[in-house]
Backbone bond lengths (Angstrom), bond angles and torsions (degrees), N, CA, C in turn:
res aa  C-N    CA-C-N  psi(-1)  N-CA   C-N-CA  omega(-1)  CA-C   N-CA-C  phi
1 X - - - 1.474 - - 1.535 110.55 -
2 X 1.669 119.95 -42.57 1.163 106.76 -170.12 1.693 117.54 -75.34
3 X 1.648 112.05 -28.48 1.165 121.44 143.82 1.721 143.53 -32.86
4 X 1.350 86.94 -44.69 1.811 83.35 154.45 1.445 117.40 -114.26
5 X 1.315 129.99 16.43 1.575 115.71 135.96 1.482 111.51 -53.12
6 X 1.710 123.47 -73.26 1.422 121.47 -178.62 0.929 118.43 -26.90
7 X 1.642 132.82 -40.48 1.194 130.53 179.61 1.205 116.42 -70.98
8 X 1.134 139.53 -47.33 1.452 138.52 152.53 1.435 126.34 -40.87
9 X 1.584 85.89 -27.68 1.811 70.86 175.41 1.684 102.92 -79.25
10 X 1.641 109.85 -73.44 1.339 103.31 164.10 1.587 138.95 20.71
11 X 1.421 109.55 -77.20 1.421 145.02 166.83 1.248 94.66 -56.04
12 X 1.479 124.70 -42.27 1.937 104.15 -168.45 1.670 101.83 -94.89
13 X 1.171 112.23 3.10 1.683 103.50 -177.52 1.948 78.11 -88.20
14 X 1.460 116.87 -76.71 1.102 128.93 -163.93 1.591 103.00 -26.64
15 X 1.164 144.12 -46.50 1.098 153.72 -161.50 1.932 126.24 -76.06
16 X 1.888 82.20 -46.25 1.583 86.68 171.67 1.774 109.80 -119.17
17 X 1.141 119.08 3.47 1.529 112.35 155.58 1.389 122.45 -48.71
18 X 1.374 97.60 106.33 1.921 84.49 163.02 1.244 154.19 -31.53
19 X 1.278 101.97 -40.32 1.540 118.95 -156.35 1.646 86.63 -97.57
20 X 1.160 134.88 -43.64 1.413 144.10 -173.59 1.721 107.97 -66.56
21 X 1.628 111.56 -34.04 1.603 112.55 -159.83 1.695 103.25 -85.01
22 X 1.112 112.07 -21.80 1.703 127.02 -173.24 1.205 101.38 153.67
23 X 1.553 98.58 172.49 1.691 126.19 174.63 1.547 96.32 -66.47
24 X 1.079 112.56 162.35 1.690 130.05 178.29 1.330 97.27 -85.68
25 X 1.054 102.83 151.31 1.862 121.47 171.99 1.776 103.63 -57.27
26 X 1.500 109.03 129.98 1.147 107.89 -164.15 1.707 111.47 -78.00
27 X 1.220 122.26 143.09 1.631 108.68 179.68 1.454 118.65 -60.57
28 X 1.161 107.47 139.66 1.568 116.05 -178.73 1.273 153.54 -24.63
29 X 1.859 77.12 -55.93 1.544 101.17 176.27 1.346 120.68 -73.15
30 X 1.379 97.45 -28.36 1.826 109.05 170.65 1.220 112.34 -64.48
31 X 1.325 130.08 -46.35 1.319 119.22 160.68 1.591 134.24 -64.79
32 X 1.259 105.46 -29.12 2.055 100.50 155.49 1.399 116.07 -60.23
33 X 1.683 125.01 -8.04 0.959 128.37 173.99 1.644 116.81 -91.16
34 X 0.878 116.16 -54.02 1.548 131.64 153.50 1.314 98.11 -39.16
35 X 1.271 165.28 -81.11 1.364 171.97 -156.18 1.239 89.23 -45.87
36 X 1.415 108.29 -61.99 1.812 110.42 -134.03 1.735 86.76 -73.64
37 X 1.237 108.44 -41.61 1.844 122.02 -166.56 2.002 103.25 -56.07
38 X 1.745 109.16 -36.66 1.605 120.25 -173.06 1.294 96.29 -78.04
39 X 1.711 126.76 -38.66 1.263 120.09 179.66 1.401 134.06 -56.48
40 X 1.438 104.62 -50.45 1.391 149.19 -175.88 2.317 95.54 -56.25
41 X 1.268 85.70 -50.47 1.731 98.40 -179.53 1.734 110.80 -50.39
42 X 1.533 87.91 -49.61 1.384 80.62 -163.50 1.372 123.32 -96.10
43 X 1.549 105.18 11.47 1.624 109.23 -158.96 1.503 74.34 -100.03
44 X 1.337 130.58 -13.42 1.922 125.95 178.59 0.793 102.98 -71.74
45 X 1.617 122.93 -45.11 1.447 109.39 -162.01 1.730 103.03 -84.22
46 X 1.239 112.98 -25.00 1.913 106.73 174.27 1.290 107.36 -54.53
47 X 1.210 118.51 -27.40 1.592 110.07 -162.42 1.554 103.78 -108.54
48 X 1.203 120.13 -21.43 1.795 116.08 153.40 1.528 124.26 -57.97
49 X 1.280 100.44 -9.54 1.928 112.71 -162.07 1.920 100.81 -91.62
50 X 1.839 97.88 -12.24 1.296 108.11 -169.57 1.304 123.53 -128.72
51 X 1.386 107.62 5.20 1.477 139.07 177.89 1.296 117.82 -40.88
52 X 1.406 117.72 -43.63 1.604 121.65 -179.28 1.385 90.05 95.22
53 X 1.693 112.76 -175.35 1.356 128.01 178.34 1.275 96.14 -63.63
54 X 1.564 108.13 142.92 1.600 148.39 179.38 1.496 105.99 -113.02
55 X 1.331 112.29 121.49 1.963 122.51 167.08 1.591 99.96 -103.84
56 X 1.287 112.21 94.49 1.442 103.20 159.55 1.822 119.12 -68.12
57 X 1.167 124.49 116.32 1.687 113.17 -179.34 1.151 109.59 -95.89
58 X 1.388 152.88 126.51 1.504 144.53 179.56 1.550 103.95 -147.57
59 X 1.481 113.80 101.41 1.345 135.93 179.29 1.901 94.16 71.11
60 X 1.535 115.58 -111.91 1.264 134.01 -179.80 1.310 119.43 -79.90
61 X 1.473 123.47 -53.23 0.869 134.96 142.66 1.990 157.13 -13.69
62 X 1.240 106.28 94.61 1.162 106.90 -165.02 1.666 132.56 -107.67
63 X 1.097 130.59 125.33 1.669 126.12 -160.82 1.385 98.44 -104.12
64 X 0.998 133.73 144.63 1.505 152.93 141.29 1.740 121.76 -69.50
65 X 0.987 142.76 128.06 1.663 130.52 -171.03 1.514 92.70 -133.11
66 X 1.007 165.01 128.80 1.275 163.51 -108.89 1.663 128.66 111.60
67 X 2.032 87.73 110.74 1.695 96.11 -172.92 1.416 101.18 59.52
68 X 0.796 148.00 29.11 1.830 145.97 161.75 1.451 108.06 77.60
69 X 1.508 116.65 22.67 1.323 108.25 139.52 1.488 108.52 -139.65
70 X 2.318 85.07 173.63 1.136 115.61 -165.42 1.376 106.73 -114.06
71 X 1.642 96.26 120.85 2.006 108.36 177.57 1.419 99.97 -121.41
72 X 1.293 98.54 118.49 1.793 119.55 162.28 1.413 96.82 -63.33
73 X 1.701 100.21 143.46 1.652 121.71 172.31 1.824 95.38 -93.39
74 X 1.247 119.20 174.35 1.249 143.21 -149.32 1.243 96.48 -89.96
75 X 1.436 120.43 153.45 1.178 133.27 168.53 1.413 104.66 -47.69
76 X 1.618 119.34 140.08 1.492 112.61 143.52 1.136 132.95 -64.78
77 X 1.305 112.58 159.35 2.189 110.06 -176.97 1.692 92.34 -68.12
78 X 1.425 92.39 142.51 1.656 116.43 169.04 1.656 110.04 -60.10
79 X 1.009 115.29 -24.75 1.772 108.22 166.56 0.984 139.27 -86.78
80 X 1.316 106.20 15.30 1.458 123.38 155.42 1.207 110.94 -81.32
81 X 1.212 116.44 -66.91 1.738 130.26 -171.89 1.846 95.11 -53.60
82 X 1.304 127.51 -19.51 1.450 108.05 -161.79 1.998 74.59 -109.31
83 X 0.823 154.55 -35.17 1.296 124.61 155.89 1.251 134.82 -66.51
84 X 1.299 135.76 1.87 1.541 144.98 162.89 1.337 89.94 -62.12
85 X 1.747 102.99 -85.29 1.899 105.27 -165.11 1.177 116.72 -67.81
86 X 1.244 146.69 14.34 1.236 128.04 140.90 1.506 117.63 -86.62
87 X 1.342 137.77 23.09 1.018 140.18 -150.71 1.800 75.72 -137.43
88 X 1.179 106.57 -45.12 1.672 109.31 -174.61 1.593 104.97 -69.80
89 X 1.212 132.27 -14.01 1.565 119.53 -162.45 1.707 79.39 -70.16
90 X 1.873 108.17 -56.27 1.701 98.62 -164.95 1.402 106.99 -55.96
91 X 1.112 150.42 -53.40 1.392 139.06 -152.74 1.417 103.40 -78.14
92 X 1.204 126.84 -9.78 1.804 123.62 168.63 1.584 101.29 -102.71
93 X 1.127 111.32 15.34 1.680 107.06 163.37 1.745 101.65 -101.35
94 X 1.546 107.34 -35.54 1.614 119.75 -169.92 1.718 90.24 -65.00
95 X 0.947 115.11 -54.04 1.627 115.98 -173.06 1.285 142.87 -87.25
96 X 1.182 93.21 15.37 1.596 125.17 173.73 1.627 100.77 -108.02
97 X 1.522 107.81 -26.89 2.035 100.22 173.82 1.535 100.89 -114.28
98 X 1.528 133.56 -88.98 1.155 112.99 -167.82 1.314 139.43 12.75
99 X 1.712 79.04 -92.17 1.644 85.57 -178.26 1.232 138.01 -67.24
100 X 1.231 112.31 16.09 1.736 113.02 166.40 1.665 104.37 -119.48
101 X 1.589 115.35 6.73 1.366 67.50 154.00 2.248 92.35 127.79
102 X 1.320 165.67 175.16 0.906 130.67 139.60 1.894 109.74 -98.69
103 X 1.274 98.56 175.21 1.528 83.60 179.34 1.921 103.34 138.53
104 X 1.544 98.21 -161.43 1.546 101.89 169.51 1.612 124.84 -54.30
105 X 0.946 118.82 146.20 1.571 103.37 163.97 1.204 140.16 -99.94
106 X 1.338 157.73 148.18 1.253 111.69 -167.70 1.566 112.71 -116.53
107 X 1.229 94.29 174.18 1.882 94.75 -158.44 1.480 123.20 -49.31
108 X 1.565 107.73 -20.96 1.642 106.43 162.99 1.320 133.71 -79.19
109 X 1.708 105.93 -22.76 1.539 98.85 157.61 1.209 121.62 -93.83
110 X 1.487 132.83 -15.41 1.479 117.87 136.78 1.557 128.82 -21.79
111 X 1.118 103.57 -74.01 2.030 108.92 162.05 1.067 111.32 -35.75
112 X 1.375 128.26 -79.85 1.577 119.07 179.41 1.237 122.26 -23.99
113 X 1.098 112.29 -72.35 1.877 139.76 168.56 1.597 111.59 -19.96
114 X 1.839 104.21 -60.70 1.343 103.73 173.32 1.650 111.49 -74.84
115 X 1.066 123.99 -31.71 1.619 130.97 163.78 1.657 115.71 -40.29
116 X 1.689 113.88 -50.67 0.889 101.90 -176.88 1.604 108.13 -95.53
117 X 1.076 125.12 12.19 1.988 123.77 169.01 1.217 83.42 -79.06
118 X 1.775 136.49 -59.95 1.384 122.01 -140.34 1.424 100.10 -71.88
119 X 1.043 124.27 -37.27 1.742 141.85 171.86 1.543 116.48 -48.78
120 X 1.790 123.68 -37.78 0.686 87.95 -154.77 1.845 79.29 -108.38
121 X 1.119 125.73 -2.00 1.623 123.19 170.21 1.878 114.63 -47.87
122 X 1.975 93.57 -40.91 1.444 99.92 -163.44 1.625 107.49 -70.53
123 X 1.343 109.88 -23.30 1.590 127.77 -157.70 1.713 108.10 -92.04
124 X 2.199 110.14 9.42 1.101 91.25 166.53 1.422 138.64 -78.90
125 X 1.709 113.44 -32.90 1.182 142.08 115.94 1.045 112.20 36.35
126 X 1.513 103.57 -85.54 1.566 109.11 -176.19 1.339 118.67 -86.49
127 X 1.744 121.62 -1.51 1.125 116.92 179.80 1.552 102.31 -83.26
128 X 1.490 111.07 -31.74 1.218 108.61 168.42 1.582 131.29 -41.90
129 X 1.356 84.96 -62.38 1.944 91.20 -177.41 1.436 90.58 -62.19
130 X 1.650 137.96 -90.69 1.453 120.48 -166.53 1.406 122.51 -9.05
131 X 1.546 118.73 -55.28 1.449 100.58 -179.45 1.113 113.36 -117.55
132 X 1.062 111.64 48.63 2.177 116.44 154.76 0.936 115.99 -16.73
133 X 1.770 110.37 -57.45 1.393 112.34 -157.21 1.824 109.85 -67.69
134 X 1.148 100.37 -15.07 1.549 98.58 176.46 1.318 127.29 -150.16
135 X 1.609 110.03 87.95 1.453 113.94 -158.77 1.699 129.33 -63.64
136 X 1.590 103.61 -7.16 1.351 115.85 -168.87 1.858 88.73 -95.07
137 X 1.094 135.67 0.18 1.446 140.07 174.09 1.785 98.79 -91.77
138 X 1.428 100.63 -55.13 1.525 111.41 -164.46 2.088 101.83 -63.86
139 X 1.112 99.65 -43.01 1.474 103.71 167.47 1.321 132.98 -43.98
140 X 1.668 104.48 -48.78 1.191 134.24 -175.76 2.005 103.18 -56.89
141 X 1.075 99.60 -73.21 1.776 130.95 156.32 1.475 100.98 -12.72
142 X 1.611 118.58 -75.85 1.362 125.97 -173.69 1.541 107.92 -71.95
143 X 1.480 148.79 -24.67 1.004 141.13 145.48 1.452 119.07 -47.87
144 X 1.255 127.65 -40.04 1.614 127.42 175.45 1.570 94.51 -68.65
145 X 1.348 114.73 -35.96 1.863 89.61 -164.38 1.658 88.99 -71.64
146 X 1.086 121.83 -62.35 1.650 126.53 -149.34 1.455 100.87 -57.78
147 X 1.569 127.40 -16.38 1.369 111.27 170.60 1.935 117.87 -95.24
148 X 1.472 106.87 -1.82 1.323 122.48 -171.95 1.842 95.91 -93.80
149 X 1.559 110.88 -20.63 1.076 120.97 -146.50 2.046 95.59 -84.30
150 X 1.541 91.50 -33.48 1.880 113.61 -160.74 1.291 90.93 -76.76
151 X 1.604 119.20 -48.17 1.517 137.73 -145.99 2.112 76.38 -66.19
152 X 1.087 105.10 -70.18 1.300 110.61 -149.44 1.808 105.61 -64.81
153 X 1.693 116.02 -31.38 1.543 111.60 159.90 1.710 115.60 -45.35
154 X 1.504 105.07 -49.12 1.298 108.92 -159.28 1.779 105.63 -65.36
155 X 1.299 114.84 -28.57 1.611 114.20 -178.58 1.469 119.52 -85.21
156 X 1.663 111.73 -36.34 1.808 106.07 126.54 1.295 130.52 14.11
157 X 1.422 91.38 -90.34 1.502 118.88 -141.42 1.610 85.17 -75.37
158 X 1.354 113.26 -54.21 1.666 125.57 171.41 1.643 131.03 -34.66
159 X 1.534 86.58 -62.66 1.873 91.42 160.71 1.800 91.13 101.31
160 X 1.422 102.35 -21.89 1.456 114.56 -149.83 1.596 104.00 -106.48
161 X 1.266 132.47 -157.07 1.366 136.60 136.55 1.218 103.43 -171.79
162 X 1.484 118.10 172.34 1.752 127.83 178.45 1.003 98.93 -142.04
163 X 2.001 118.76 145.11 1.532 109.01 -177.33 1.601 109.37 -73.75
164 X 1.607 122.91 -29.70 1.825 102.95 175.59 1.669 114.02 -52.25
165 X 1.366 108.25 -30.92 1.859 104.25 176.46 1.209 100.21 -58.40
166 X 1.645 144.32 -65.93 0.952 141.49 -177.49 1.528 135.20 -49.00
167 X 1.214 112.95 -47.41 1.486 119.74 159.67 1.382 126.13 -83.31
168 X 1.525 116.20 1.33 1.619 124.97 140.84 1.536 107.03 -72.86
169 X 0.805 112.52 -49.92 1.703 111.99 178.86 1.864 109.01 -38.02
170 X 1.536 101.79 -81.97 1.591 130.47 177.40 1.706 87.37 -49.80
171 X 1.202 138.10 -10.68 1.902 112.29 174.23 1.296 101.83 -95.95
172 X 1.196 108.64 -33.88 1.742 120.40 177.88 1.947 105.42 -49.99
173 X 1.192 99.76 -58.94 1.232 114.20 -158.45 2.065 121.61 -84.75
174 X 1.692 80.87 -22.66 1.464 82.32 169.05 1.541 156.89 -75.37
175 X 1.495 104.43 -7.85 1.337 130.45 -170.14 2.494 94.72 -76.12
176 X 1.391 91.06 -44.32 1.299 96.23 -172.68 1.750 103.11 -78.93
177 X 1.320 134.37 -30.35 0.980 134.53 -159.46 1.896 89.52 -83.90
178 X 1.011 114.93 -50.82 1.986 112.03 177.05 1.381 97.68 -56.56
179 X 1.208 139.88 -46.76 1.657 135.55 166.40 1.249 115.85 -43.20
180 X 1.743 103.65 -56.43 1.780 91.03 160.39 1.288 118.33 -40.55
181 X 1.297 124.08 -78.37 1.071 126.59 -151.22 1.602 123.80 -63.20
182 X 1.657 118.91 -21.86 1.022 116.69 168.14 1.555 111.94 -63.90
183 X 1.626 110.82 -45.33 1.682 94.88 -173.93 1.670 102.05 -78.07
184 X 1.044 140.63 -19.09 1.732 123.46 171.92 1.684 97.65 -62.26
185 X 1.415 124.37 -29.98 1.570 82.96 -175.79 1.544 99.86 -82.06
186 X 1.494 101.84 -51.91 2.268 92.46 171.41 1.597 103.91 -19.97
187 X 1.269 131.82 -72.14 1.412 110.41 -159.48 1.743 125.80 -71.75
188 X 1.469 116.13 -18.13 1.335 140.87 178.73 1.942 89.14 -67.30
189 X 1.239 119.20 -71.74 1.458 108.89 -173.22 1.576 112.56 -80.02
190 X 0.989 131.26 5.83 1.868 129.07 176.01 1.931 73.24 -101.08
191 X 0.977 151.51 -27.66 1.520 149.24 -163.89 1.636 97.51 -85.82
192 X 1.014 123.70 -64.89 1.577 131.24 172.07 1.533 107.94 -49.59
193 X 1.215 118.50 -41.17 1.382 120.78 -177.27 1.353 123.99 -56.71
194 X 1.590 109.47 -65.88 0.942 106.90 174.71 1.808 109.28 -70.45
195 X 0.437 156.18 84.51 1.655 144.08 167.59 1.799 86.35 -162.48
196 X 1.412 121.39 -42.10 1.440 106.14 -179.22 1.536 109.52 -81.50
197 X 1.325 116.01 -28.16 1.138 108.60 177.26 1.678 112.55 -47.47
198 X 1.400 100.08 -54.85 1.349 103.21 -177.45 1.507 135.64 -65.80
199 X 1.521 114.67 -9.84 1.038 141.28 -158.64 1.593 84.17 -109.25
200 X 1.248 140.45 -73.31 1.575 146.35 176.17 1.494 109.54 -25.23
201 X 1.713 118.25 -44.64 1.270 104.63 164.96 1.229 135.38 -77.91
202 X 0.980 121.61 9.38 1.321 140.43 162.77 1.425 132.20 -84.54
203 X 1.528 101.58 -6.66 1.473 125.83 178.80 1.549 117.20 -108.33
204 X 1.886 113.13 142.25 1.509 97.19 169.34 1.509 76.87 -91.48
205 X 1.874 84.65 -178.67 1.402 112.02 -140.24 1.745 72.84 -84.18
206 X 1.382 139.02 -55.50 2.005 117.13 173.68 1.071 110.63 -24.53
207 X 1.437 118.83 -56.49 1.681 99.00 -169.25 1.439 115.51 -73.34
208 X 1.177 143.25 -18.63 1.340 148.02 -143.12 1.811 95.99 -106.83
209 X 2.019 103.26 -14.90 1.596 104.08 -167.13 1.876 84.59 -100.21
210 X 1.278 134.92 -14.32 1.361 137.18 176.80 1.442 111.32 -98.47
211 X 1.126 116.42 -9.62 1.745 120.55 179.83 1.751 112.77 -49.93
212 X 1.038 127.61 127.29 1.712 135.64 -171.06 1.823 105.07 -108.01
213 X 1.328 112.83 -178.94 1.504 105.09 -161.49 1.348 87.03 -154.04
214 X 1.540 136.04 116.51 1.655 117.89 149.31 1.612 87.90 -110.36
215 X 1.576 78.53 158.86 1.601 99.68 175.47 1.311 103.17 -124.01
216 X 1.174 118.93 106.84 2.008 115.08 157.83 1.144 119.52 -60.11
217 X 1.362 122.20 148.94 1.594 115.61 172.76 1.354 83.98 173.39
218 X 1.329 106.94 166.58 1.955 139.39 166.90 1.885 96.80 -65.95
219 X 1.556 78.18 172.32 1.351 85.55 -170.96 1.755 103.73 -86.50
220 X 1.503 122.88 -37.09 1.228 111.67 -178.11 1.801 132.89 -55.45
221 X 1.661 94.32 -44.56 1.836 96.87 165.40 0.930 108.72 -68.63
222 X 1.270 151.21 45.29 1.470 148.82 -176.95 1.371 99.97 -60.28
223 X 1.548 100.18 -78.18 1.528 144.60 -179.67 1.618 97.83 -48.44
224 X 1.996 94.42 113.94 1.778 90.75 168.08 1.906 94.33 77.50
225 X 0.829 113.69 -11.58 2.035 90.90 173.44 1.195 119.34 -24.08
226 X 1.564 125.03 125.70 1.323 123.17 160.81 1.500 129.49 -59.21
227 X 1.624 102.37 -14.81 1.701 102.64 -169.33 2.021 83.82 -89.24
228 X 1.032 114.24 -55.52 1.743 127.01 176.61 1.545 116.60 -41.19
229 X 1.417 104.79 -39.00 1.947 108.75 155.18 1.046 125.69 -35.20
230 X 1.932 89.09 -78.96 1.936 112.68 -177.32 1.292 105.81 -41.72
231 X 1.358 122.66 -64.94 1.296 121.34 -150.04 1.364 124.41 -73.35
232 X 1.672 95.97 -32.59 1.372 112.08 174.49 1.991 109.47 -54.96
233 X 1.588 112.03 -25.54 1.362 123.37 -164.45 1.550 101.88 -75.54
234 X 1.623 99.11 -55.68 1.384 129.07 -172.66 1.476 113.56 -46.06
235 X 1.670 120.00 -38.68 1.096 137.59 -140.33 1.739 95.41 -121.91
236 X 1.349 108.27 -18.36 1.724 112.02 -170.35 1.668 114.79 57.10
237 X 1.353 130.94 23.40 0.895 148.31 144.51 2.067 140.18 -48.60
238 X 1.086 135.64 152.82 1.312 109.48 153.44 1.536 112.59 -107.77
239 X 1.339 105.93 130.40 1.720 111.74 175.28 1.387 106.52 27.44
240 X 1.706 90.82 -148.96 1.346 87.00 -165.62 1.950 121.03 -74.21
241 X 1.267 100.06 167.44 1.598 101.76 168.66 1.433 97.24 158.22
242 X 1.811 121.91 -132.03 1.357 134.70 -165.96 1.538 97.28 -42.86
243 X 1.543 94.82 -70.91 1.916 96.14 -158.10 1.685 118.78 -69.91
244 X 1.688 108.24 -25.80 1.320 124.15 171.99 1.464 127.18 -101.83
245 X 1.132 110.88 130.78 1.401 108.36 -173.38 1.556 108.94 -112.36
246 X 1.021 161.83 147.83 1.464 156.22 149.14 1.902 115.46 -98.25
247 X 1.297 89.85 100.62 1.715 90.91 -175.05 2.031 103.96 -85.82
248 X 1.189 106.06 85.63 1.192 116.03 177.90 2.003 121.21 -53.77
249 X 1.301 112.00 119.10 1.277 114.53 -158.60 1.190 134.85 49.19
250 X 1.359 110.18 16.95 1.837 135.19 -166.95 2.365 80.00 -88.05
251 X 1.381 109.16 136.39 1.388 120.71 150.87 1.207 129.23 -135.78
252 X 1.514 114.84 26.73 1.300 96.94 -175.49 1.698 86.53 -141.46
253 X 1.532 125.86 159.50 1.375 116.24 177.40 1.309 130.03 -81.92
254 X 1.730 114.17 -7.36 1.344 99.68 171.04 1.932 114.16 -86.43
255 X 1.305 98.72 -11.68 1.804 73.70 170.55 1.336 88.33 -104.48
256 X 0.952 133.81 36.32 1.853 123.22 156.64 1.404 93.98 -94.03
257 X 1.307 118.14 -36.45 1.959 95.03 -179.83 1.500 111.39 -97.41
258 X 1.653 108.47 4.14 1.679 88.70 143.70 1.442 134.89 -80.24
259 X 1.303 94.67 -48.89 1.574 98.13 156.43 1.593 125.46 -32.55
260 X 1.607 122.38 -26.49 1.331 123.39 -179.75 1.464 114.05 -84.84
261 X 1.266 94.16 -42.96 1.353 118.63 178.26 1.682 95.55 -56.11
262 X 1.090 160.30 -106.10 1.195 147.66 38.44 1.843 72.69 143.55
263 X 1.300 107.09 -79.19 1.764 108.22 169.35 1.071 132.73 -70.91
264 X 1.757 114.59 -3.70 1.345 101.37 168.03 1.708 115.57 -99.99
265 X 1.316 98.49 -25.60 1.642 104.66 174.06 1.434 90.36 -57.59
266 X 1.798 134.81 -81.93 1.499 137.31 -164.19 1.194 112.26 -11.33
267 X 1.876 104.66 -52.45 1.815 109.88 -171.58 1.140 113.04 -79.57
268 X 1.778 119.64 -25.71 1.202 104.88 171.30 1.564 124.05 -57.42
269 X 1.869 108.97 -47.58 1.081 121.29 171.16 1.552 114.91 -36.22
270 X 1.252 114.74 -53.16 1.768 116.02 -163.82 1.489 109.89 -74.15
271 X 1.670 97.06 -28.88 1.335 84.36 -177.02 2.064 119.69 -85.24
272 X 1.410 105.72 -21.18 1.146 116.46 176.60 1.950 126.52 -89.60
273 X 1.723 97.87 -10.06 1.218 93.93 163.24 1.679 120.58 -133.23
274 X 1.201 115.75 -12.46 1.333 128.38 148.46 1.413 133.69 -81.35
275 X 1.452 127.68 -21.35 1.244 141.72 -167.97 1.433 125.39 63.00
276 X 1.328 106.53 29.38 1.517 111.52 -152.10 1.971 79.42 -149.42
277 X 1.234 122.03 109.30 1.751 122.15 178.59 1.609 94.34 -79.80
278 X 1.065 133.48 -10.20 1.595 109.03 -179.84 1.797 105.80 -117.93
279 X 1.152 101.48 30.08 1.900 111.47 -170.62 1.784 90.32 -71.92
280 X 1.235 126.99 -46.24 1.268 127.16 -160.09 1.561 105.31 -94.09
281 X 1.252 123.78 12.50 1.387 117.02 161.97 1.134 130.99 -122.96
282 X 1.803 92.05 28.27 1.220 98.87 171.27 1.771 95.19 -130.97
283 X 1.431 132.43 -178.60 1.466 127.82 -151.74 2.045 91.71 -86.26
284 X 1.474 100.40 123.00 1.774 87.78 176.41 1.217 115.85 -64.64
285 X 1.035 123.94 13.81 1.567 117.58 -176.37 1.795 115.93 -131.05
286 X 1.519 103.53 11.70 1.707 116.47 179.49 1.389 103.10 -72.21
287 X 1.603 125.49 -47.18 1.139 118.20 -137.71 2.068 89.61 -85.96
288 X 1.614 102.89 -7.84 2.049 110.12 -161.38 1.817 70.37 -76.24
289 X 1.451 107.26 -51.52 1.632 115.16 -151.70 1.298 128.34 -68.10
290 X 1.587 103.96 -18.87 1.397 97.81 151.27 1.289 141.57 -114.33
291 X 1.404 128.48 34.66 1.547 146.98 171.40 1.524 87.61 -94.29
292 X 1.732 118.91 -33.12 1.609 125.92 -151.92 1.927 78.55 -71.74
293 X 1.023 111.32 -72.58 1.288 135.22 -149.35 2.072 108.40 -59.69
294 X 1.076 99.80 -32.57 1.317 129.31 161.94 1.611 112.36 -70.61
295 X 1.089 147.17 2.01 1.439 148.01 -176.76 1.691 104.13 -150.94
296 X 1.134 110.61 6.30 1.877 104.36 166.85 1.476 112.04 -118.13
297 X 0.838 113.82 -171.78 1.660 127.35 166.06 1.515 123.76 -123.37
298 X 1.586 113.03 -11.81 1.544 92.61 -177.89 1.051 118.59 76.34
299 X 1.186 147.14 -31.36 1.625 134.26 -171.64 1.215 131.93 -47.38
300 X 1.078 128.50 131.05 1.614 133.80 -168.12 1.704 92.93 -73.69
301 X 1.733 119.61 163.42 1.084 116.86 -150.44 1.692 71.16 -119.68
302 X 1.655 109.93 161.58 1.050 122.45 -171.74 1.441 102.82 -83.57
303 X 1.629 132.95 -5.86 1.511 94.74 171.84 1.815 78.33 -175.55
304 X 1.104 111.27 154.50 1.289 136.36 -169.99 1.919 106.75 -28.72
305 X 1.886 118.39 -65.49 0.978 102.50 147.63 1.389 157.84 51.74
306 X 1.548 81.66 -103.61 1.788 109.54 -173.61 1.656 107.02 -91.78
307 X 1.102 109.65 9.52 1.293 122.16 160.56 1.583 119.79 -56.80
């Protein structure tokens, strides 16, 4: 008998204990939040399903998204890529000294250093073939390595460095390295060009007036993007907004078409409940925060207290 009292009791804790009977009913508001977040999901993806042609841009590289498929754009010309990295031997010489400092070096960026002479002797070769088509370019190229090549023996041999050696170096070397860089962007947009050209005829002129743009990239080239230029030109647009999107540190394309998604619902939002299509791409709470911020002072309180 006293044995099956315990059990009864047992059974009656087990039964009306809280923590034992289930989780508590979840609070409310958390769930209008949950709602609003499942809603919010899917009204992106309705309106990605209706997007029109999609340009994914990522570095050189260009995607087509259209009718539910995906067509890669064309290789870029190889003389681009052989003017980037030779432009890179100098800036991995700059960053192998700078930033630590002038002075001794130490034995691992020594290694590098000789790593990147042996690297960049072997890589004339190929700078050659890349620019065949124009040997007074390809020349140009092999003079930057062979003087990047001495710069970097001579600090070697030193153990040491000084910043006038270094920024004698970078004066030497810079007139050709801005030459680089003007023709890598020439070939990056004559590269974009043709590929939309070719891609545009393939479009009626509706789809080509609904066509969307993300651009991948880091957060620092933000500012000034070359893919955010072209298109903005291409498109008669300014930068980014409706037709351009910039998926900042985004690399892969399915959260690049959330990210699209993501700005076209926002504008729909701003424009259909604020009256204003760019209200939601900017923080909803800047315009409370700075009248807020504008009428206080901030002052730290003199002692714990006044907290």
């Amino acid at each position: 008998m006293k044995d099956y009292r315990c059990f009864l009791f047992v059974l009656f804790v087990l039964t009306h204990s809280p923590s034992i009977a289930g989780p508590p009913e979840q609070d409310p508001l958390k769930q209008i939040d949950a709602l609003f977040r499942s809603t919010y999901s899917h009204a992106r993806k309705t309106l990605l399903q209706d997007a029109g042609p999609i340009i994914i841009a990522s570095g050189e590289d260009l995607t087509l998204l259209q009718d539910g498929k995906e067509s890669k754009g064309i290789a870029p010309p190889t003389g681009y890529r052989a003017l980037t990295t030779v432009s890179h031997i100098t800036l991995t010489i700059f960053l192998l000294m700078e930033p630590y400092g002038e002075g001794l070096l130490s034995p691992e960026r020594i290694e590098k250093l000789e790593q990147l002479n042996h690297l960049a002797g072997a890589a004339k070769q190929s700078v050659a073939k890349q620019l065949s088509f124009n040997a007074s370019l390809a020349e140009a190229q092999h003079k930057l390595i062979d003087t990047s090549r001495a710069f970097a023996q001579k600090i070697v041999a030193q153990r040491k460095w000084k910043r006038k050696e270094l920024a004698d170096f970078l004066e030497t070397v810079k007139p050709q390295i801005l030459t680089n860089v003007q023709l890598a962007a020439k070939f990056r947009i004559d590269h974009f060009h043709r590929q939309m050209t070719a891609w545009k005829q393939t479009m009626r002129q509706e789809e080509w007036d609904r066509l969307h743009v993300v651009v991948l990239g880091a957060s620092m080239p933000r500012k000034n993007n070359l893919a955010v230029q072209y298109f903005s030109k291409l498109l008669s647009v300014r930068g980014e907004g409706h037709k351009i999107t910039y998926a900042e540190s985004i690399f892969s394309n399915q959260r690049a078409l959330q990210i699209l998604g993501t700005n076209l619902l926002d504008t729909q939002i701003g424009e259909g409940y604020f009256a204003d299509p760019w209200r939601m791409h900017r923080d909803l709470l800047g315009n409370a925060a700075a009248v807020y911020l504008d009428g206080t002072t901030l002052a730290f309180p003199d002692s714990p207290e006044e907290l």
